[in-house]
SEZA-924827 format. One record per atom (N, C-alpha, C): atom name; residue in three letters; residue number from 1; x, y, z. Coordinates in steps of 0.2 Angstrom, whole numbers, plus 5000, padded with zeros to 4 digits. Atoms other than C-alpha are relative to their C-alpha. Layout:
<pamars>
PAMAR site code pos   px   py   pz
PAMAR   CA  ALA NUM    X    Y    Z
...
</pamars>
This chain:
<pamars>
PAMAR site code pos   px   py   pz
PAMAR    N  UNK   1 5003 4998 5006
PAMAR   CA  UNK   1 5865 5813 5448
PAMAR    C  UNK   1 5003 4997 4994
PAMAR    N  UNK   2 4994 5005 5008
PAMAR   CA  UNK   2 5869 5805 5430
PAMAR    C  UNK   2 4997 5007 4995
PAMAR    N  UNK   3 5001 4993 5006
PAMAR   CA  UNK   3 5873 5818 5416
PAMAR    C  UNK   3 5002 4996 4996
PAMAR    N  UNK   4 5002 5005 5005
PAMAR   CA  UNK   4 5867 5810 5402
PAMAR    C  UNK   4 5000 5006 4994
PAMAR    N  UNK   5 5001 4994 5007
PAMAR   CA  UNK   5 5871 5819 5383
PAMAR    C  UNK   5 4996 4995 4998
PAMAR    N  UNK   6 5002 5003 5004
PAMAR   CA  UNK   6 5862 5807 5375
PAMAR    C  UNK   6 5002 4995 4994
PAMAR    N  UNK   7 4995 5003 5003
PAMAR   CA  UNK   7 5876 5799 5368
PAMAR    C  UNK   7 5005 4996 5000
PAMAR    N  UNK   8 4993 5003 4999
PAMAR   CA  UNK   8 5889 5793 5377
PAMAR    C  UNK   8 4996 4997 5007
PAMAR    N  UNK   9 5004 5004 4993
PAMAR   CA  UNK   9 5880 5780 5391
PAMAR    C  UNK   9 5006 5003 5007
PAMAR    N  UNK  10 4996 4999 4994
PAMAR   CA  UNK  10 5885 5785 5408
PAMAR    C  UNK  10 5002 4995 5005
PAMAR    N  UNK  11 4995 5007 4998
PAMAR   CA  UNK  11 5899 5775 5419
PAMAR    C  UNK  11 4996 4998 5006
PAMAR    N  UNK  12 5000 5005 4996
PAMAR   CA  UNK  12 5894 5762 5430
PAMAR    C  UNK  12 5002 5005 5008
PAMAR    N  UNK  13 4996 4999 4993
PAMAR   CA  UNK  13 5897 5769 5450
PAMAR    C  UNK  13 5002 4996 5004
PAMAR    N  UNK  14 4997 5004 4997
PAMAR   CA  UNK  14 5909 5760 5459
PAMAR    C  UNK  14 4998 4998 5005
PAMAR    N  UNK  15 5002 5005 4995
PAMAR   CA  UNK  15 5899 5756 5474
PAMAR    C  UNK  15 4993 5005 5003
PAMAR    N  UNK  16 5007 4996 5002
PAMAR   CA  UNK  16 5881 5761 5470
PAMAR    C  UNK  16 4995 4996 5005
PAMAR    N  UNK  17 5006 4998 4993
PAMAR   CA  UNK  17 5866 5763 5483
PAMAR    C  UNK  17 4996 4994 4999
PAMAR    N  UNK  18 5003 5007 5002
PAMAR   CA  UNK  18 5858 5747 5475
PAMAR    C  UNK  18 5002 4997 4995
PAMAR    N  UNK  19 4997 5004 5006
PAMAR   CA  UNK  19 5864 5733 5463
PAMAR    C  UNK  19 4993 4998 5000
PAMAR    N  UNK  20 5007 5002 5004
PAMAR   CA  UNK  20 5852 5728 5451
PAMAR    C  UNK  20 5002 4995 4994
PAMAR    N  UNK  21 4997 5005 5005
PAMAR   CA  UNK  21 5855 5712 5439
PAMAR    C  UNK  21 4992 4997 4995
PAMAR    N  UNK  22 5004 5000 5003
PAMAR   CA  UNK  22 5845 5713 5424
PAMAR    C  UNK  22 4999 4989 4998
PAMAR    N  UNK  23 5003 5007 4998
PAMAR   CA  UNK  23 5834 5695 5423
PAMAR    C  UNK  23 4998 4999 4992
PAMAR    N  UNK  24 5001 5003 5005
PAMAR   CA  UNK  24 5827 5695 5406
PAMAR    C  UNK  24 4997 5005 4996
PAMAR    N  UNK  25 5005 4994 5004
PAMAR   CA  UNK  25 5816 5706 5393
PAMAR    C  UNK  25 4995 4994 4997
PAMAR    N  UNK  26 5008 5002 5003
PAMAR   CA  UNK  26 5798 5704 5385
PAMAR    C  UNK  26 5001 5002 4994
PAMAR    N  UNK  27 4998 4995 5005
PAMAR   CA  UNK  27 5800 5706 5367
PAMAR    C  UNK  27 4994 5004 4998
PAMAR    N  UNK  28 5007 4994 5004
PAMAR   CA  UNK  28 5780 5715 5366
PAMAR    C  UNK  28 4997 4994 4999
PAMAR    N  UNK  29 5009 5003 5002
PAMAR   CA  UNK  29 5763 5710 5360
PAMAR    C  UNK  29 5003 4995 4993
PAMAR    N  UNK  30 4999 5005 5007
PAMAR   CA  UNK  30 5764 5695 5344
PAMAR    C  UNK  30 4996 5007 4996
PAMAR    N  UNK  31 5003 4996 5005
PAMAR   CA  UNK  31 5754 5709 5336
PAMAR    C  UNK  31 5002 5006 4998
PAMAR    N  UNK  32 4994 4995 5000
PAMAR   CA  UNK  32 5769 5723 5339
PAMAR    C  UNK  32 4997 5006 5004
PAMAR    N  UNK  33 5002 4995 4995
PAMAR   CA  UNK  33 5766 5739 5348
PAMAR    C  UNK  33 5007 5001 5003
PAMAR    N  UNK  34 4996 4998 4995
PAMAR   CA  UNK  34 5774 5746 5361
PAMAR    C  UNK  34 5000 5000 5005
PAMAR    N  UNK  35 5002 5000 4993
PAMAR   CA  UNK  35 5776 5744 5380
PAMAR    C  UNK  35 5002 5008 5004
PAMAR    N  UNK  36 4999 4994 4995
PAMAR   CA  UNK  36 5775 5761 5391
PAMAR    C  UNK  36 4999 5000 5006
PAMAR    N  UNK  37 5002 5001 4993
PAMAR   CA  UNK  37 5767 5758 5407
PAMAR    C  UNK  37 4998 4994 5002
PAMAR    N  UNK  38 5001 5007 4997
PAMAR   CA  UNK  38 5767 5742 5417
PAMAR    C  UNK  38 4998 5001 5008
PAMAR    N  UNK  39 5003 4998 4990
PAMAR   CA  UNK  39 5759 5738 5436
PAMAR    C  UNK  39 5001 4991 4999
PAMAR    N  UNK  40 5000 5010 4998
PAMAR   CA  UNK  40 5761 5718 5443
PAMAR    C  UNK  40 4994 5000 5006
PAMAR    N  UNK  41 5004 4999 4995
PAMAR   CA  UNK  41 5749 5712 5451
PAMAR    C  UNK  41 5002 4993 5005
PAMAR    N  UNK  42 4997 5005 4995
PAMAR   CA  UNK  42 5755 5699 5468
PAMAR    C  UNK  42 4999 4992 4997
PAMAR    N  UNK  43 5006 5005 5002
PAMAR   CA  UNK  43 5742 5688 5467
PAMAR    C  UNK  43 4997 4994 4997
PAMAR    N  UNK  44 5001 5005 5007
PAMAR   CA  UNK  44 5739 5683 5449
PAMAR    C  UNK  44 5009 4998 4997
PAMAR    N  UNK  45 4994 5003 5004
PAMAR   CA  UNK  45 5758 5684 5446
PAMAR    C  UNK  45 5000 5003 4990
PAMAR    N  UNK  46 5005 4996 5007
PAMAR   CA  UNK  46 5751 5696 5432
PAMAR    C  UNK  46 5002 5006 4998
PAMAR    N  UNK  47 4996 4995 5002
PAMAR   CA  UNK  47 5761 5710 5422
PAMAR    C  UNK  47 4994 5004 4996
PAMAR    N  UNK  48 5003 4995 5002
PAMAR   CA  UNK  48 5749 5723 5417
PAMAR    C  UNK  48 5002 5004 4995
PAMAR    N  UNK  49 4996 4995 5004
PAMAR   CA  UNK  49 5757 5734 5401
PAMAR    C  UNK  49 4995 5002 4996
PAMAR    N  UNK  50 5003 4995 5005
PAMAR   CA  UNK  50 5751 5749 5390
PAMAR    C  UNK  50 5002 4998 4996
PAMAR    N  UNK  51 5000 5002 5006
PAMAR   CA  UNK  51 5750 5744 5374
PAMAR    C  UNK  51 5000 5006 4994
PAMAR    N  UNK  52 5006 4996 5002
PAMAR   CA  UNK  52 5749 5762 5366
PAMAR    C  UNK  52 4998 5000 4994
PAMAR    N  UNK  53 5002 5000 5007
PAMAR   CA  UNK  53 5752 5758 5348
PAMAR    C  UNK  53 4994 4995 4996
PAMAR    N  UNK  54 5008 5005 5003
PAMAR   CA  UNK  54 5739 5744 5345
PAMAR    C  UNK  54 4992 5001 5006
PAMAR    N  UNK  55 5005 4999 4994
PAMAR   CA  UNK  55 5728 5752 5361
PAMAR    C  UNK  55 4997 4995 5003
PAMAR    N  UNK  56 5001 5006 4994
PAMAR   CA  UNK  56 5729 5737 5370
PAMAR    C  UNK  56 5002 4999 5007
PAMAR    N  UNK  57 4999 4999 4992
PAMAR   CA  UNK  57 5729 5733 5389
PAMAR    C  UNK  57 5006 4994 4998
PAMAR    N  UNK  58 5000 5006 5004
PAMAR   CA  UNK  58 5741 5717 5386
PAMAR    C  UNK  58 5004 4997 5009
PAMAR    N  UNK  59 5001 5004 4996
PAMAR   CA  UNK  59 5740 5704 5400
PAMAR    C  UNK  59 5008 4995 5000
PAMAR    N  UNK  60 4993 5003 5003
PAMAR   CA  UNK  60 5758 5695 5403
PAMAR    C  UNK  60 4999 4994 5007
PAMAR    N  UNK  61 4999 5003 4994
PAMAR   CA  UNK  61 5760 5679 5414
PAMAR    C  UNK  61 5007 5002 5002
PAMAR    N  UNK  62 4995 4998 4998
PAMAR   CA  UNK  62 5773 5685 5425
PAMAR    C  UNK  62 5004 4994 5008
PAMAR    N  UNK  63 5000 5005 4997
PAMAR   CA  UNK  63 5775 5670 5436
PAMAR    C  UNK  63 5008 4998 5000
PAMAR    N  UNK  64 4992 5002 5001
PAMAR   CA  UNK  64 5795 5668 5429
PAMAR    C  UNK  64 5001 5005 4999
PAMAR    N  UNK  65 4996 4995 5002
PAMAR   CA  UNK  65 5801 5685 5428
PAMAR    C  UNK  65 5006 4999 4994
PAMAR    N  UNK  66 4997 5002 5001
PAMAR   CA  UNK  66 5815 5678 5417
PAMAR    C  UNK  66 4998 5000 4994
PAMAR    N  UNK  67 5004 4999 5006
PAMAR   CA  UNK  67 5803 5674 5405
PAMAR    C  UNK  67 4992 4999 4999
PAMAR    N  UNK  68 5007 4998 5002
PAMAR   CA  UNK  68 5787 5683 5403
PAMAR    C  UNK  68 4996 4995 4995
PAMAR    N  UNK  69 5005 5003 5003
PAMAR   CA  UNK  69 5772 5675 5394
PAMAR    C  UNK  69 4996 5004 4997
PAMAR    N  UNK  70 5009 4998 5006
PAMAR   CA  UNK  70 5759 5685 5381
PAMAR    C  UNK  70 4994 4995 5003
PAMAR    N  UNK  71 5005 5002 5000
PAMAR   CA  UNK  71 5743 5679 5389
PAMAR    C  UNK  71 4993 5001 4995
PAMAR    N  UNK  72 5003 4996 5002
PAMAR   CA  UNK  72 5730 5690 5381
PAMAR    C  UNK  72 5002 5008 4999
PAMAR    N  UNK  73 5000 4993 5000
PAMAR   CA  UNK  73 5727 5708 5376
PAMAR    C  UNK  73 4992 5003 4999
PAMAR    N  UNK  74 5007 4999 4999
PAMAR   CA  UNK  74 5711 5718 5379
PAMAR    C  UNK  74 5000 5006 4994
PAMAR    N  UNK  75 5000 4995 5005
PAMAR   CA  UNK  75 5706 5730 5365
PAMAR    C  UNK  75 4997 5006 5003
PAMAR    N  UNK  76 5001 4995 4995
PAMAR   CA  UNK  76 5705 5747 5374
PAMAR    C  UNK  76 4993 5005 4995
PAMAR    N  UNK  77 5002 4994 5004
PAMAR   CA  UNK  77 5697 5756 5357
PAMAR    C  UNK  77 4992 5001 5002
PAMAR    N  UNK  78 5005 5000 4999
PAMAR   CA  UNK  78 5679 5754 5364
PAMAR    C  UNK  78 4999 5005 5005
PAMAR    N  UNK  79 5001 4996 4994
PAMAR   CA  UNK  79 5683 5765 5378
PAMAR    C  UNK  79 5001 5005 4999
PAMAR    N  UNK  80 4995 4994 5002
PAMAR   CA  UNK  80 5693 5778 5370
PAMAR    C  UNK  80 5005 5002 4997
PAMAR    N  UNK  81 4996 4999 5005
PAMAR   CA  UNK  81 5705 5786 5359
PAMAR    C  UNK  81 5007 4997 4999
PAMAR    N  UNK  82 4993 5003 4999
PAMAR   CA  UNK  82 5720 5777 5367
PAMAR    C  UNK  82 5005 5000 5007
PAMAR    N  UNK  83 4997 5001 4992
PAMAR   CA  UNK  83 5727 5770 5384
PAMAR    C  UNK  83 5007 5001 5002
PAMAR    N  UNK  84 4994 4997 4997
PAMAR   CA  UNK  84 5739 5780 5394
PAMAR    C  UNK  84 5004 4998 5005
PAMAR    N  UNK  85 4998 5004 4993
PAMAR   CA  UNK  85 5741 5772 5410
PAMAR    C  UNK  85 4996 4994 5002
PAMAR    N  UNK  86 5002 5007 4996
PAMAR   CA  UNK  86 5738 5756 5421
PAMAR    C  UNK  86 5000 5001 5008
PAMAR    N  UNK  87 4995 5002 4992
PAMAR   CA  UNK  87 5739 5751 5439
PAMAR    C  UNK  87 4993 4994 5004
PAMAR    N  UNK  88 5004 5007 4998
PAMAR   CA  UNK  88 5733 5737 5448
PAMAR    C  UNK  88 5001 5000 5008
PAMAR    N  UNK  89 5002 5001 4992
PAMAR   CA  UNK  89 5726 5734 5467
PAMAR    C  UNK  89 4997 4993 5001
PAMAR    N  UNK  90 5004 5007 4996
PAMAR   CA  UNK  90 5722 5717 5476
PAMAR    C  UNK  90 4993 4997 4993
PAMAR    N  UNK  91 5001 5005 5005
PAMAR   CA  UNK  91 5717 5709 5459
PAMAR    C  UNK  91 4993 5006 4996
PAMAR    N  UNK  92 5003 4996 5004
PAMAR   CA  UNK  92 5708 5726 5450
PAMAR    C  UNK  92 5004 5005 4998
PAMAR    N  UNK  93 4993 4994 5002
PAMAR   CA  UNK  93 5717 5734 5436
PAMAR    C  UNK  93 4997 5006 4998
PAMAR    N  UNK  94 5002 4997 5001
PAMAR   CA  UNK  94 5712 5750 5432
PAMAR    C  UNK  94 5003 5004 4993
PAMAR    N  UNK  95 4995 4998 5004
PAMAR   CA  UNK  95 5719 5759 5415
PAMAR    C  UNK  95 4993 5006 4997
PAMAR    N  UNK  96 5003 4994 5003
PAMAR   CA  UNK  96 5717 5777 5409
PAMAR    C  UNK  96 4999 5000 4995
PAMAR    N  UNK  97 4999 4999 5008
PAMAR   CA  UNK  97 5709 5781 5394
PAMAR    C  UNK  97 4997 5005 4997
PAMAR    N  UNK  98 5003 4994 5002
PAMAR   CA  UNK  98 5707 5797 5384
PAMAR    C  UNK  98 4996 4998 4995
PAMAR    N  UNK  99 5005 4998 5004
PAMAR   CA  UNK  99 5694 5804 5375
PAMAR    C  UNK  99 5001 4999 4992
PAMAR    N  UNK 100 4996 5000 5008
PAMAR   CA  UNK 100 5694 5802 5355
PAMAR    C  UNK 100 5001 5006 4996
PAMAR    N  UNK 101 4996 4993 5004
PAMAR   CA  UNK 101 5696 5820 5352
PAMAR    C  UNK 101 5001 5004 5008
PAMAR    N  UNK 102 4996 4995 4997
PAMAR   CA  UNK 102 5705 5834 5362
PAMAR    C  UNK 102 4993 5003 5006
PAMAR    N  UNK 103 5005 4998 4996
PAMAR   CA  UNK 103 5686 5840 5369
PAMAR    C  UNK 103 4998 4994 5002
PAMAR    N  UNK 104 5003 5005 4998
PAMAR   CA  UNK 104 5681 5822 5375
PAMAR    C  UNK 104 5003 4999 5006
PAMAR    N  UNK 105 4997 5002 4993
PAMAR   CA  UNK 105 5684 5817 5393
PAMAR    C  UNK 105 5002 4993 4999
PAMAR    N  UNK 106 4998 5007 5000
PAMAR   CA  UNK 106 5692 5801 5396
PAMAR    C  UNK 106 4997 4997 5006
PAMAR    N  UNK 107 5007 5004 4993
PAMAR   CA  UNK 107 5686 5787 5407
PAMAR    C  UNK 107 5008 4994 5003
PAMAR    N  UNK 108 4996 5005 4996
PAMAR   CA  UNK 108 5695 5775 5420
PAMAR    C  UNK 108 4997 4993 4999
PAMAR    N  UNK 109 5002 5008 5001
PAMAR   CA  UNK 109 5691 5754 5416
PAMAR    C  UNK 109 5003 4997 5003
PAMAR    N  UNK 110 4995 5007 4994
PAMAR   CA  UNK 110 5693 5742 5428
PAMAR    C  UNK 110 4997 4996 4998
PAMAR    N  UNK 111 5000 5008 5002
PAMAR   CA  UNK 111 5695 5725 5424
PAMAR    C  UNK 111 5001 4994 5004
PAMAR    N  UNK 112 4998 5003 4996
PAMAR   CA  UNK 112 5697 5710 5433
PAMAR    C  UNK 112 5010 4997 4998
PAMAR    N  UNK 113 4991 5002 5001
PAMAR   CA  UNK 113 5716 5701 5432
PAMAR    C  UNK 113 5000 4994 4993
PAMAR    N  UNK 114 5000 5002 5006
PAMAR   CA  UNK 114 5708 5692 5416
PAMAR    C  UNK 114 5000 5002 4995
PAMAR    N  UNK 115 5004 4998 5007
PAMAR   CA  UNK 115 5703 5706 5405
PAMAR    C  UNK 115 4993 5000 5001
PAMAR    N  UNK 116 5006 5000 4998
PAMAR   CA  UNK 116 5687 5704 5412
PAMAR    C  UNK 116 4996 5007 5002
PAMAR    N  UNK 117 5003 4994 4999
PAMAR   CA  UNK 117 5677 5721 5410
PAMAR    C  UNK 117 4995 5001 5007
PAMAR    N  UNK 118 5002 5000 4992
PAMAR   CA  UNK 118 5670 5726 5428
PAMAR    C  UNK 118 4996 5007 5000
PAMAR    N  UNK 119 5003 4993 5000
PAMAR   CA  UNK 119 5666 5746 5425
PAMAR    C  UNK 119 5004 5003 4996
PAMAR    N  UNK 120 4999 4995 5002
PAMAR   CA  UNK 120 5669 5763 5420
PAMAR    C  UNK 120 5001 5007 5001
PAMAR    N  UNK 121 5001 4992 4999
PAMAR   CA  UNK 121 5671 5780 5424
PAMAR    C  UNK 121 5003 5005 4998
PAMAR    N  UNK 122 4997 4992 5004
PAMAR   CA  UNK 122 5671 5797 5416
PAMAR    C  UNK 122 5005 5003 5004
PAMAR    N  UNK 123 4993 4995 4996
PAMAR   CA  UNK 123 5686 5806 5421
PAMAR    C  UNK 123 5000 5006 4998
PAMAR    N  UNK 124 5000 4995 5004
PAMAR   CA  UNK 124 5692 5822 5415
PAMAR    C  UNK 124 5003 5000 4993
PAMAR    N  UNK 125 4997 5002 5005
PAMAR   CA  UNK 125 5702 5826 5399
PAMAR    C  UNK 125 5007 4998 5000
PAMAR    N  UNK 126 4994 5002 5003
PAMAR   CA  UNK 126 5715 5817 5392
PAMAR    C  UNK 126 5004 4999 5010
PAMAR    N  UNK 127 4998 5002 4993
PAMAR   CA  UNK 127 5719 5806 5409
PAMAR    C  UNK 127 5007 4997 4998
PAMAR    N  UNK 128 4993 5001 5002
PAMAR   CA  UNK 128 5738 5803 5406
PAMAR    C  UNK 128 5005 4995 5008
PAMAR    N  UNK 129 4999 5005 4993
PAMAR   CA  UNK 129 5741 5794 5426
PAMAR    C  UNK 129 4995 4999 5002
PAMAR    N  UNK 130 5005 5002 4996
PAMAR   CA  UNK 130 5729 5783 5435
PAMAR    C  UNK 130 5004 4996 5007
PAMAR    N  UNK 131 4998 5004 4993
PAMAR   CA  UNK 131 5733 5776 5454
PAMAR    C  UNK 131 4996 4997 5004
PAMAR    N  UNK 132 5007 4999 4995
PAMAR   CA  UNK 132 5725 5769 5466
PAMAR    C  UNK 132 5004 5001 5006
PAMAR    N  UNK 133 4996 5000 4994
PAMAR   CA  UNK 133 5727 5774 5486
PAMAR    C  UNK 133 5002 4995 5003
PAMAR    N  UNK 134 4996 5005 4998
PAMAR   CA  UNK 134 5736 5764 5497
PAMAR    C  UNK 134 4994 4993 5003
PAMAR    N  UNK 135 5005 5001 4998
PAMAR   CA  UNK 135 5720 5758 5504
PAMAR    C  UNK 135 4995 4994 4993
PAMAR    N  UNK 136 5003 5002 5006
PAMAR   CA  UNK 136 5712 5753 5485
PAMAR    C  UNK 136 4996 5002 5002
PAMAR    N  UNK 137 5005 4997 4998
PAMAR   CA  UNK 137 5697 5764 5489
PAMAR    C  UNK 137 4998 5005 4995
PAMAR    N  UNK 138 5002 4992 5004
PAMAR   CA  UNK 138 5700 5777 5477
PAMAR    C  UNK 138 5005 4997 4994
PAMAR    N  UNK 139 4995 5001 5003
PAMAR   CA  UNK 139 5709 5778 5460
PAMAR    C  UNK 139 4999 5006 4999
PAMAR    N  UNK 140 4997 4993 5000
PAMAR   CA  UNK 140 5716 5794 5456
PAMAR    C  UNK 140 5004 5003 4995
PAMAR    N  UNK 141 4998 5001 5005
PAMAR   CA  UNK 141 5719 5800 5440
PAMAR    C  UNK 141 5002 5008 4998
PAMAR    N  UNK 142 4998 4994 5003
PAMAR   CA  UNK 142 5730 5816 5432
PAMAR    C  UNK 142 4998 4999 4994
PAMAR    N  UNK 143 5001 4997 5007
PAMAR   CA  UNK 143 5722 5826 5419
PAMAR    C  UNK 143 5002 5004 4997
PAMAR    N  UNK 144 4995 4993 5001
PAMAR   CA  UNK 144 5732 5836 5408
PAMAR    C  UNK 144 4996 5005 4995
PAMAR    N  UNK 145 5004 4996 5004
PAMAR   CA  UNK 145 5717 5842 5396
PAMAR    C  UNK 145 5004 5004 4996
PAMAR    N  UNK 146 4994 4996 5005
PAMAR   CA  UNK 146 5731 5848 5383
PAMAR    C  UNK 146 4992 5003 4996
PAMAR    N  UNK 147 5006 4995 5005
PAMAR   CA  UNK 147 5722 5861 5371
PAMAR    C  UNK 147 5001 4998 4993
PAMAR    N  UNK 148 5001 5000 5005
PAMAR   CA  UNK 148 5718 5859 5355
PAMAR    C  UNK 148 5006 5004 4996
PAMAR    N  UNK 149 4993 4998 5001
PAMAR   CA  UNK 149 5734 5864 5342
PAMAR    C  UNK 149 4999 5007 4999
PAMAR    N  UNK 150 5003 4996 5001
PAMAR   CA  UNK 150 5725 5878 5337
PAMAR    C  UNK 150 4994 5007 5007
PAMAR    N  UNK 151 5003 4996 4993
PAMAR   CA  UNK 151 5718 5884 5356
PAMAR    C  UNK 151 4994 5001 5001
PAMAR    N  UNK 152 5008 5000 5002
PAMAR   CA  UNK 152 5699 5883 5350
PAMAR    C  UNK 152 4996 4996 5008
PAMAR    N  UNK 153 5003 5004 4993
PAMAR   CA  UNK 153 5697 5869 5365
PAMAR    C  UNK 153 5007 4997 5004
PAMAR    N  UNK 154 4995 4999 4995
PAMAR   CA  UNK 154 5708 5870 5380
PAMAR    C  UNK 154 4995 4999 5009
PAMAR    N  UNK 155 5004 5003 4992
PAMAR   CA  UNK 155 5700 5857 5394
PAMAR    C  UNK 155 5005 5003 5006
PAMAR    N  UNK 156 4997 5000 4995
PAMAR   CA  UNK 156 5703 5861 5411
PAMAR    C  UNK 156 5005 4996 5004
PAMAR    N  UNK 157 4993 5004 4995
PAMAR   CA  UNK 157 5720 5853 5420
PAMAR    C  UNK 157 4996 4998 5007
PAMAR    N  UNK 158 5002 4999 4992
PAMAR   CA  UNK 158 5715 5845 5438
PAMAR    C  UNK 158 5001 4991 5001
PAMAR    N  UNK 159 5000 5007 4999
PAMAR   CA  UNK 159 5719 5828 5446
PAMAR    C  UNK 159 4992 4997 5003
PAMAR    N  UNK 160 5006 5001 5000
PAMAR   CA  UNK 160 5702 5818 5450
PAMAR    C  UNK 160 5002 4994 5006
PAMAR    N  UNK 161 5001 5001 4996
PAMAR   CA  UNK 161 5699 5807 5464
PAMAR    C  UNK 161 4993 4994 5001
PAMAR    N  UNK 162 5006 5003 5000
PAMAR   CA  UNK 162 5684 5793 5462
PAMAR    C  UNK 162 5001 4993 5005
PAMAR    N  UNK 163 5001 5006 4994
PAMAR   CA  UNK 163 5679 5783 5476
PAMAR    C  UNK 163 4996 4994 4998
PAMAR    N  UNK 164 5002 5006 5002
PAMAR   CA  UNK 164 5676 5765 5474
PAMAR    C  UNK 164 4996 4998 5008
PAMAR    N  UNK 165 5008 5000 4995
PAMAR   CA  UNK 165 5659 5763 5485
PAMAR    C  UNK 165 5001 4993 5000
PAMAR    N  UNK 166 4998 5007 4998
PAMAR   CA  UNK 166 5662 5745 5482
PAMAR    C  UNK 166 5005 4997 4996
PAMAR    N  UNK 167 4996 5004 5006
PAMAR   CA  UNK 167 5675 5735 5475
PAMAR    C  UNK 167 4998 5000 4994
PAMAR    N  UNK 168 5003 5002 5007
PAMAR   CA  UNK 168 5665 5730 5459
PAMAR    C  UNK 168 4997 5005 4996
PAMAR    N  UNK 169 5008 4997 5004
PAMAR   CA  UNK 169 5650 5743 5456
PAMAR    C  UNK 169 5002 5007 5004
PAMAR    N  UNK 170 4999 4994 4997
PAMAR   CA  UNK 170 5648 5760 5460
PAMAR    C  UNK 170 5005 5005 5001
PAMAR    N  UNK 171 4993 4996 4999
PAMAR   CA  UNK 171 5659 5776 5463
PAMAR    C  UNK 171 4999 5008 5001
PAMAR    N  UNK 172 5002 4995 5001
PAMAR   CA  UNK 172 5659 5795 5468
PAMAR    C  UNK 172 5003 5002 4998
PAMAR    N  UNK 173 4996 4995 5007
PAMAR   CA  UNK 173 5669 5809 5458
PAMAR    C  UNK 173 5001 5005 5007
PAMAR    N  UNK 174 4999 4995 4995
PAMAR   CA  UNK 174 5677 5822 5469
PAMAR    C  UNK 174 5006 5004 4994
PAMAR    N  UNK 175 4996 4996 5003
PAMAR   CA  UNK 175 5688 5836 5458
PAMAR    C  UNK 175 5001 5004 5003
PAMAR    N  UNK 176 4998 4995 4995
PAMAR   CA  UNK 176 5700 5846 5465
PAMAR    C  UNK 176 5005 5002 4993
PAMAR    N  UNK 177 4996 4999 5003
PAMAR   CA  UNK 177 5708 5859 5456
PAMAR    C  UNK 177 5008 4999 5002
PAMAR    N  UNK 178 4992 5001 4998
PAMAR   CA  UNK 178 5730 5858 5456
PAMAR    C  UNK 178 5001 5008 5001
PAMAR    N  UNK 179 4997 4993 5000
PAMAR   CA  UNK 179 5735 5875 5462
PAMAR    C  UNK 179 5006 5003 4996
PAMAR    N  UNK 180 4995 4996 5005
PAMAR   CA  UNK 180 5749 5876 5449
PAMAR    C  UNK 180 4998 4999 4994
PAMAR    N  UNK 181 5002 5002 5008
PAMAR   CA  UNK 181 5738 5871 5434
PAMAR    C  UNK 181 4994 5005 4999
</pamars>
């Protein structure tokens, strides 16, 4: 366990479960923002990251780990108030996006490995993780439907579960409540 005060880095372990040697950084989007959530995808050699401050998907050549590349960035705002998560399967990214107010459900966007808009689906509120199964059949998103500051609107908590009918098109919706939410 590392006991971290928040102030004084924690020592090195002398003969630690895995060595890890850092290879390089990405300094962000030319446009600025910030990176929160990342997924690779094999295939393309393609870095997927949340963008949350400029609400962009942003597309990275990741072909040289060492040193990333800014490919593109997708503008997320058409979807929704602001992209929380990513994740990528066998060349389809999919990235969470809430609603634009506190009562608005959010919707899940798959894209191809270009940026390339493919679909859509209404999720619940304020989708904060997106997955897909091991399989890429499903993607599986936690809702945390936080409440309004004032309690007025207080969406339902529940993780979601939407089947991919096929690859590209189509999809069902299965909601199960979380027995501790």
């Amino acid at each position: 366990m590392i006991g971290d005060n928040d102030i004084e880095a924690p020592a090195a372990q002398s003969d630690p479960f895995i060595q890890l040697r850092h290879l390089g950084s990405y300094p962000g989007n030319p446009a600025g923002g910030s990176a929160e959530i990342s997924a690779y995808d094999a295939g393309s050699k393609r870095l997927f990251v949340t963008n949350i401050t400029q609400n962009t998907l942003d597309i990275l050549d990741f072909s040289n780990p060492v040193a990333a590349v800014h490919l593109s960035s997708v503008d997320m705002t058409p979807y929704g108030g602001g992209i929380n998560s990513v994740d990528v399967h066998d060349g389809i990214v999919a990235a969470a996006v809430q609603g634009q107010t506190t009562g608005d459900e959010g919707e899940v966007v798959f894209f191809d490995v270009n940026g390339v808009f493919i679909n859509s689906v209404t999720v619940g509120h304020l989708p904060d993780m997106v997955v897909f199964n091991h399989a890429g059949t499903q993607a599986i998103t936690a809702n945390e439907g936080e409440p309004s500051s004032d309690y007025l609107i207080d969406p339902e908590r529940h993780d979601q579960r939407d089947r991919l009918a096929t690859r590209r098109r189509g999809h069902q919706r299965q909601r199960r409540r979380h027995p501790d939410l």
